[in-house]
C-alpha positions as CSV (number, residue, x, y, z in Angstrom):
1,X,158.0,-66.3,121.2
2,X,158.1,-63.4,123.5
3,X,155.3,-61.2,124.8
4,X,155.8,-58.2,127.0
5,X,153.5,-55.8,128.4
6,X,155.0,-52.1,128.1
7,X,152.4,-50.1,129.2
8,X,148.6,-49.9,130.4
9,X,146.2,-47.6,131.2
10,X,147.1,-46.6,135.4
11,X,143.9,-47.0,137.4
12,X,142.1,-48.4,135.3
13,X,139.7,-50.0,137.1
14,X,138.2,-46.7,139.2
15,X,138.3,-45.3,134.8
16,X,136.5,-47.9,133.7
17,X,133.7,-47.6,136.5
18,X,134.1,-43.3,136.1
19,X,133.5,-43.2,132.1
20,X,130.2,-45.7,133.0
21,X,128.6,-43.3,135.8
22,X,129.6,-40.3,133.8
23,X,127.3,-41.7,130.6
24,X,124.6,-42.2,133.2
25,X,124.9,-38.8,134.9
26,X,126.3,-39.5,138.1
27,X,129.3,-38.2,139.9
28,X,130.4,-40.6,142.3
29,X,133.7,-41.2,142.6
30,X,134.3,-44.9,142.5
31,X,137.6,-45.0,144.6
32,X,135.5,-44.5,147.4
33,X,133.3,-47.3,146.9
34,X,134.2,-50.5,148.4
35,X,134.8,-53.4,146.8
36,X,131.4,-55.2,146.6
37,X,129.8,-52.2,144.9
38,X,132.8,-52.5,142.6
39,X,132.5,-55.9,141.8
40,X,128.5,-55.5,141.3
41,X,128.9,-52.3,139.0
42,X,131.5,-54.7,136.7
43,X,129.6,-57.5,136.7
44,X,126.7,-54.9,135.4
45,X,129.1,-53.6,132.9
46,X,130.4,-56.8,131.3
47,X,126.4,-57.6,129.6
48,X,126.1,-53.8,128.5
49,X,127.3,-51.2,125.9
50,X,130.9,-51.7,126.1
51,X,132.0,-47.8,125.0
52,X,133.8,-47.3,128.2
53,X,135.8,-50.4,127.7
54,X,137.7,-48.0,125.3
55,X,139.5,-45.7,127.3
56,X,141.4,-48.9,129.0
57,X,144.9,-49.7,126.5
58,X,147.2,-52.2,126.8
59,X,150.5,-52.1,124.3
60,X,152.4,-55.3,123.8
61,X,156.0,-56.2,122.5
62,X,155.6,-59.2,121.0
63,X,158.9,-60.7,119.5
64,X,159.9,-64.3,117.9
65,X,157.0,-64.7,115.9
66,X,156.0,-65.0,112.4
67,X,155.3,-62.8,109.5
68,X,151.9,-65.4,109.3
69,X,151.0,-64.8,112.8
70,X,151.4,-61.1,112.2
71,X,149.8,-60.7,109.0
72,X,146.9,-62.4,111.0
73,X,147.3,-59.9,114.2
74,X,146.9,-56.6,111.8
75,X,144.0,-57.5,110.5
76,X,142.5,-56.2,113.5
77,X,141.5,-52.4,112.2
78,X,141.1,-51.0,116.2
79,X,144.9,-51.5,116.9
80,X,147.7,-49.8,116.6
81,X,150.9,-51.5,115.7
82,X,154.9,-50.8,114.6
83,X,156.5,-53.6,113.0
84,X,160.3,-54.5,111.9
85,X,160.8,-53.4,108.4
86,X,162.3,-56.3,106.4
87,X,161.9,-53.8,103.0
88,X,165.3,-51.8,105.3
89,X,166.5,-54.3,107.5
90,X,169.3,-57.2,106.4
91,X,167.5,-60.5,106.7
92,X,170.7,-62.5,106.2
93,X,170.5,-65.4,108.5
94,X,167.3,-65.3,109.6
95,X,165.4,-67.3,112.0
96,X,162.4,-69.3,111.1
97,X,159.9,-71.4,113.0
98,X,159.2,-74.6,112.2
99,X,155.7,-75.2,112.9
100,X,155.2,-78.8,115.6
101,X,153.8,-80.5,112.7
102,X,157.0,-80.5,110.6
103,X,159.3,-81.1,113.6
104,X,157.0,-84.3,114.8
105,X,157.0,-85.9,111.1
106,X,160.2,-87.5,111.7
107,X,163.9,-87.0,110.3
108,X,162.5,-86.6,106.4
109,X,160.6,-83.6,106.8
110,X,162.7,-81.7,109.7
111,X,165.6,-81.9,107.0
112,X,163.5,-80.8,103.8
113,X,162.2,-77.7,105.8
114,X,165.8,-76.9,107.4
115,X,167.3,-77.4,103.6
116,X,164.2,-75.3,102.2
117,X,165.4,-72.1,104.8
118,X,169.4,-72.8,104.2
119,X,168.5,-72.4,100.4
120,X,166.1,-69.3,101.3
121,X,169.3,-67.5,103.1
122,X,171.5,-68.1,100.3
123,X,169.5,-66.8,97.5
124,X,168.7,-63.7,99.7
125,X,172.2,-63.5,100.2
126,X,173.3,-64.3,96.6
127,X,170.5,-61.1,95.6
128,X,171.4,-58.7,98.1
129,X,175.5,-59.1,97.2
130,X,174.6,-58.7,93.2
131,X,172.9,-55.3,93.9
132,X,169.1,-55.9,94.1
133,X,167.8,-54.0,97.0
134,X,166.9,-55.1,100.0
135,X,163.2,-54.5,99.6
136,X,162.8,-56.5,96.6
137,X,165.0,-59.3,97.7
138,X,163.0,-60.1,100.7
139,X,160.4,-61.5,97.9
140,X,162.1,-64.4,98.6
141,X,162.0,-64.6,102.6
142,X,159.3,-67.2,104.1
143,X,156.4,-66.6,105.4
144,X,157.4,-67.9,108.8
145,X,160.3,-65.6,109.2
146,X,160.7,-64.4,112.7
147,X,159.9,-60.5,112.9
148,X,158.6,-58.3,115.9
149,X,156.2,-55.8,116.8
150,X,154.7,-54.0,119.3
151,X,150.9,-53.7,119.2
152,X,148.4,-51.2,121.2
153,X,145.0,-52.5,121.9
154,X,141.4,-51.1,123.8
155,X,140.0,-53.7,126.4
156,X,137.3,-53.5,124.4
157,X,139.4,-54.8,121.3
158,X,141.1,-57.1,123.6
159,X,137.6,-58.7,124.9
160,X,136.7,-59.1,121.5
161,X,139.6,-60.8,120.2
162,X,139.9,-63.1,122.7
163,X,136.4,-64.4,121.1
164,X,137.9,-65.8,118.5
165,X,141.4,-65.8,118.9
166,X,141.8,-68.0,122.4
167,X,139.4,-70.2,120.4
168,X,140.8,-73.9,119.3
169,X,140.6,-73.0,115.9
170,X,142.8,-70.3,115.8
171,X,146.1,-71.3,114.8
172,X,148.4,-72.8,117.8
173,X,150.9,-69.8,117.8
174,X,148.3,-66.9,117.8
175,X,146.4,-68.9,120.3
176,X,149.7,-69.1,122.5
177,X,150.3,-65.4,121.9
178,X,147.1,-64.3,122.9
179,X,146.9,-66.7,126.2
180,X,150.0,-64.8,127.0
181,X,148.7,-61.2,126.2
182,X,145.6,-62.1,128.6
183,X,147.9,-63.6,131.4
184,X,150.1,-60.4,131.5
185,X,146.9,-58.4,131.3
186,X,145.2,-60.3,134.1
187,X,148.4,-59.8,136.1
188,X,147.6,-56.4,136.3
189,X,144.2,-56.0,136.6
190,X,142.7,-59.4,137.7
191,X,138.6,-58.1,137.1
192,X,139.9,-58.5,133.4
193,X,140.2,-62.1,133.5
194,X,136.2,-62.1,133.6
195,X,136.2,-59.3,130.4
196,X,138.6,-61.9,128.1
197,X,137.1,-64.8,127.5
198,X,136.8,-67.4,124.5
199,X,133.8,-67.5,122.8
200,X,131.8,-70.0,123.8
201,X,132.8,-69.6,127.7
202,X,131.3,-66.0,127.2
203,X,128.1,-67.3,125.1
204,X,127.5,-71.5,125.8
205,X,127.5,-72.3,122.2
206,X,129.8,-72.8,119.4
207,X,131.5,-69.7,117.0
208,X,132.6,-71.8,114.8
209,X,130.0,-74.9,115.4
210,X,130.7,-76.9,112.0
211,X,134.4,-77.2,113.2
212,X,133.8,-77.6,116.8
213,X,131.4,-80.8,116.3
214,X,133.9,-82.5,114.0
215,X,136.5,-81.8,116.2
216,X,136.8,-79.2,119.3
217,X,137.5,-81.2,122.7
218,X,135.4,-78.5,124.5
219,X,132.1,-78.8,122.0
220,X,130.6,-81.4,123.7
221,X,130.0,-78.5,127.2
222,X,128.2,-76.1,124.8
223,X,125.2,-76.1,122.4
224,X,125.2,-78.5,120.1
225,X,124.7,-77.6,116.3
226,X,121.5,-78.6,115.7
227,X,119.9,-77.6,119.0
228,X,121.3,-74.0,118.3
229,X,119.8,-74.1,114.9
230,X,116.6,-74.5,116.9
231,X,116.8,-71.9,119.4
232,X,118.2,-69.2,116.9
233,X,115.0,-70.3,114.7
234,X,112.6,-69.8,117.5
235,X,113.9,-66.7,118.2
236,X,114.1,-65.2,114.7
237,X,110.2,-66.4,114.5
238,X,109.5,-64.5,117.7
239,X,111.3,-61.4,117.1
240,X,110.1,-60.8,113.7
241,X,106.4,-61.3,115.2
242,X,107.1,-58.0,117.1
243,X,108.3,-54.6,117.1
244,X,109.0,-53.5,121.2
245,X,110.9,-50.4,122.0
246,X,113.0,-50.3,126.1
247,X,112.7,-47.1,127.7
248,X,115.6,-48.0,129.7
249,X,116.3,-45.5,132.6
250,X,119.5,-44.8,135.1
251,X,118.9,-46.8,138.6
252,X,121.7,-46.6,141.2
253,X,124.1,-45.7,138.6
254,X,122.9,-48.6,136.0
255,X,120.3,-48.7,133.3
256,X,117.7,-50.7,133.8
């Protein structure tokens, strides 16, 4: 695996801070502003409408991975993305990963899985020499073929991937992807690292709290299960007992 960050959005910082004060009708420009206003006006915009998050991009090359990790990635409607076409491309002698699990079961299974792909690459071969085209003989190819792509995301998309997919649940090689994505990210712009967070860091409970009681290492420093059932409870019981309206109004370049 292989991540690379080709391009991001220059200044983006002083961007981010300009498409906020332009919604709330102020001209300032924030490259003047020091940076403890900076830092206060991020913090401010990290618990509101995230719109301006938008106009920050990040693309990625991403390379050594699997077609399962990248069916995954794409499901992500707010990306962008160009893949390696096996339907054109000669897959003969491909690379595959072997997922930790197989390679840590011992002699057995690492040779069943390495005789699986050797028989894999011969029938593709056998396929492609007999006539049938290349797009119909990569029915055959495995779902953890190596492939690459390169992948355009918004912070905002970024911030909310990271929700889910940092999380322990997510599948070990689209969680080491993403850890890399946010390190190269945070390389550049270090305010980020407090925009891409996992889930619970961002909220103090659980996304996923039936898996992370039977089993998530990090469960026991959020809300438990049944004490979250509570508080959402109390909450739905208050809010439905009211109907309230904010009037909220631009303060020193924030709304209140």
């Amino acid at each position: 695996m292989n991540v690379e960050l080709l391009s991001y959005t220059p200044d983006a910082l002083n961007l981010l801070l300009t498409t906020k004060g332009t919604r709330l009708a102020h001209s300032e420009d924030p490259a003047l502003w020091d940076d403890r206003k900076k830092a206060d006006h991020l913090a401010y915009m990290r618990d509101t409408i995230k719109s301006s998050w938008e106009f920050v991009d990040y693309t990625f090359r991403i390379s050594g991975v699997t077609r399962a990790f990248t069916h995954q990635l794409v499901r992500t409607r707010t990306g962008s993305y160009a893949q390696e076409a096996m339907r054109v491309v000669n897959a003969a002698g491909f690379d595959s990963l072997m997922p930790p699990s197989v390679a840590e079961a011992g002699e057995s299974s690492y040779r069943t899985w390495q005789t699986c792909m050797e028989e894999i690459d011969y029938a593709y071969r056998e396929l492609v020499n007999v006539g049938i085209p290349r797009q119909d003989a990569r029915g055959v190819l495995p779902t953890n073929v190596l492939t690459n792509i390169i992948a355009k995301f918004n912070l905002r998309t970024l911030a909310n991937m990271a929700e889910l997919r940092l999380c322990t649940r997510t599948q070990g090689e689209y969680q080491n992807v993403f850890r890399e994505m946010k390190r190269l990210v945070v390389e550049e712009h270090p305010w980020a690292d407090e925009f891409i967070n996992v889930f619970c860091a961002n909220h103090a409970h659980c996304a996923f709290p039936r898996y992370g009681a039977a089993e998530c290492p990090v469960y026991p420093a959020t809300i438990g299960t049944e004490e979250l059932d509570r508080y959402r409870a109390a909450i739905r019981e208050q809010f439905n007992a009211i109907r309230y309206e904010a009037c909220p109004e631009a303060v020193g370049g924030k709304a209140m």
